[in-house]
N, C-alpha and C positions, 0 to 999 in steps of 0.2 A: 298659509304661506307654503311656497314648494320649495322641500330641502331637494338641495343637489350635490353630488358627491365633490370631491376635490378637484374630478376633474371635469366639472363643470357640465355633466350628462346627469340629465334627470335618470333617479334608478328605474329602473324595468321592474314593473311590477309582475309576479311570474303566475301562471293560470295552473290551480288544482287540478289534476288529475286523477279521477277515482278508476279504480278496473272490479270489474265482478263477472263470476259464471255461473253459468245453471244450465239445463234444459231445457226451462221456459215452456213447458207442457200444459195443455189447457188454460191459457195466461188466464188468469184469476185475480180478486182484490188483492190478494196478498202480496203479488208480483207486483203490483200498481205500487200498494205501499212499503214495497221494500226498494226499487227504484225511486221511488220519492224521494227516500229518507237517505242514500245513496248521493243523490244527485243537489242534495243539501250540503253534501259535504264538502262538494267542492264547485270547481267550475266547468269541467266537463266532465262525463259518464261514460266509461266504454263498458262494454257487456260482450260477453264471449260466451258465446251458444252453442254448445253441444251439441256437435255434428252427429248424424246418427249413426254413422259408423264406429264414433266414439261411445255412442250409448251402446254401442252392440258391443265392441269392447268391456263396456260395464257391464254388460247382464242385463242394460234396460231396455223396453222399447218404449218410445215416444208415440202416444196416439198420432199427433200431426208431423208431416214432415222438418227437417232443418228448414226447409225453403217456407213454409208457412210460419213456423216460429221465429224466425228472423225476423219475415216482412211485417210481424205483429208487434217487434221490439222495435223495426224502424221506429212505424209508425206512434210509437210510444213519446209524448212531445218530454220525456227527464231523459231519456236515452239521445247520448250523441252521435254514437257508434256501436257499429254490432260488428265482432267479429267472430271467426266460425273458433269451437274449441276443438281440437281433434286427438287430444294429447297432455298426461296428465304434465309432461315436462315441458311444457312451451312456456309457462306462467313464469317463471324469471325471463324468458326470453322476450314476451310480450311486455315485462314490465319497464324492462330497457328499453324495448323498441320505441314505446308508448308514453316513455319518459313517466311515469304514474307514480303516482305523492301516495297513495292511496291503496291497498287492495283490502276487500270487505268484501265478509259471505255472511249467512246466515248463520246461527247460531248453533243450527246443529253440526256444524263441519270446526267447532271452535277445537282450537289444538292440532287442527290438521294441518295447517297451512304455516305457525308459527318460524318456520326456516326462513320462510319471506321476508322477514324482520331486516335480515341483512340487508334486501333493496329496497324497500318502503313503508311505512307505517303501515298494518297488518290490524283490522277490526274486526269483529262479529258481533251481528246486529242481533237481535231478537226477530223471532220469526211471527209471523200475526198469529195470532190466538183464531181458531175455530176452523181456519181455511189452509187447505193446502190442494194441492193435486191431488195426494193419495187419498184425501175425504171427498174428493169430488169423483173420483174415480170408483170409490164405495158406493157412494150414494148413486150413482149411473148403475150401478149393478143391481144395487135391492130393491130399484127402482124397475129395471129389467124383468127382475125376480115375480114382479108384483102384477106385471101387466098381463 
């Protein structure tokens, strides 16, 4: 049976909104199954990708470009949206903009992010056991080493 309110409008059911960032460098299983589990949570997935102006900011460099790690998170069928990160203060900006129920990072960034609390439920997931960038990124080198 459909309940409907008093004033005789069926309610608006309202759509999850999850938000996450990273660098997305050498997309890897781990990226598959942390977007997976991500995109479980709710009903849509935005991902915000660290521009590599922002990595250079951080001290990191990114093997692939922004522009190659983007079009790799398009094509990802749990990502809904990708946008660029460029800035560690946009993240309440973007979570308003993006109206977002939701923000979730990996485990290892747990307790960073906990201020977020104020605009939306705040997660950290566990990170995959054996795979990451920085082991794929080792492993390209002793592999280098050897040849």
């Amino acid at each position: 049976m459909m309940r409907f309110f008093k004033s005789g409008k069926k309610p608006v059911s309202r759509r999850t909104t999850v938000l996450t960032y990273g660098t997305f460098d050498l997309f890897h299983s781990g990226h598959v199954r942390l977007l997976q589990r991500l995109k479980a949570m709710g009903d849509e997935l935005i991902v915000g990708c660290a521009t590599d102006e922002f990595n250079e900011k951080k001290g990191k460099t990114a093997v692939m470009s922004y522009e190659a790690r983007r079009e790799i998170l398009e094509s990802c069928r749990f990502v809904d949206v990708v946008i660029p990160e460029y800035d560690w203060v946009q993240k309440p900006l973007d979570i308003a903009h993006y109206k977002v129920d939701v923000f979730a990072m990996g485990d290892d960034w747990e307790g960073y992010f906990d201020d977020l609390e104020k605009h939306c439920r705040v997660v950290y997931l566990p990170r995959t056991p054996e795979v990451s960038t920085t082991s794929l990124r080792e492993r390209v080198d002793a592999m280098r080493k050897t040849a």
